[in-house]
N, C-alpha and C positions, 0 to 999 in steps of 0.2 A: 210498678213493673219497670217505669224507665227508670228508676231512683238503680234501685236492683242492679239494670244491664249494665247500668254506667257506674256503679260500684266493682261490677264483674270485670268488667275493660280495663278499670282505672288497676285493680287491684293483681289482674295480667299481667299490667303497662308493669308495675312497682318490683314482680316478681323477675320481669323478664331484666327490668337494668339492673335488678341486686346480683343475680345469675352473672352478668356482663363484666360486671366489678374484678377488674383486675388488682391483683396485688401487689405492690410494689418489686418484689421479688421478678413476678411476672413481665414487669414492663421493662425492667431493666436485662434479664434475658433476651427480649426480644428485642431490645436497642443493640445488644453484642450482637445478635445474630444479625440484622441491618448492615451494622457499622462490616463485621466481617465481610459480608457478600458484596457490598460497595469494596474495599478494597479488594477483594479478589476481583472485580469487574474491571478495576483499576489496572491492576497489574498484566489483567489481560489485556486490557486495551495499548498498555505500554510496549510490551509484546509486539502484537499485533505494527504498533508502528514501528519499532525498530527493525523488524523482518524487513517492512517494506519497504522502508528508507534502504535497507540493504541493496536488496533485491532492486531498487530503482540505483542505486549508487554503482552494482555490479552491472546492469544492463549499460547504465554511463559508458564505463570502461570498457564494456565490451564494443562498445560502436564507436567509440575514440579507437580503437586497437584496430577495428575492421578500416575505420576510413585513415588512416595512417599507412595501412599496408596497401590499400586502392591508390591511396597519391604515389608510394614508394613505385609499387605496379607499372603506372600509367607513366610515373618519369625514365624506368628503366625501357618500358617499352618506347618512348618517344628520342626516349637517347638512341635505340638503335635503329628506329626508322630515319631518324635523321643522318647515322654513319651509313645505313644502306644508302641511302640517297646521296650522299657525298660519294660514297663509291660507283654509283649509277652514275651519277653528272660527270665524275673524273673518267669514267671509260667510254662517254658518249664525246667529250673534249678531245680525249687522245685520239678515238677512232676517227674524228672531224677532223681533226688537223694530219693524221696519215690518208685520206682520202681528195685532200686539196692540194 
């Protein structure tokens, strides 16, 4: 009976890898479909980083642009708090010398 069961296993085992047995034909299809999907994976990935090299290159220039215009800003406003102030001190000088 055990001779039997381990004939019945063994002779499963032999059915099931012959069953398994790819054909060369077969393997080589499935190597093209591999190799495809890798390169499609590829391409997206290349994608993928050139957007965002963009997208980080664009955001660059947009904050160089913003802080260019804040300096430009702050020196135009500083140029005329400084002529209001030359014009404050020349008419607090004039007013001090017409009251002495």
């Amino acid at each position: 009976m055990k001779i039997t069961k381990a004939m019945a296993v063994a002779a499963g085992i032999i059915a099931l890898t012959a069953c398994n047995k790819k054909r060369p034909e077969q393997n080589q299809a499935s190597q093209i479909e591999a190799n495809a999907e890798n390169q499609a994976e590829n391409v997206t990935a290349r994608g993928e980083n050139e957007a965002a090299n963009i997208m980080n290159s664009a955001e660059n220039k947009a904050a160089s642009v913003k802080n260019q215009a804040s300096n430009e800003a702050a020196a135009i406003k500083n140029a005329g708090e400084n002529r209001a102030d030359a014009i404050r001190n020349a008419a607090e000088n004039s007013s001090s010398k017409k009251t002495k």
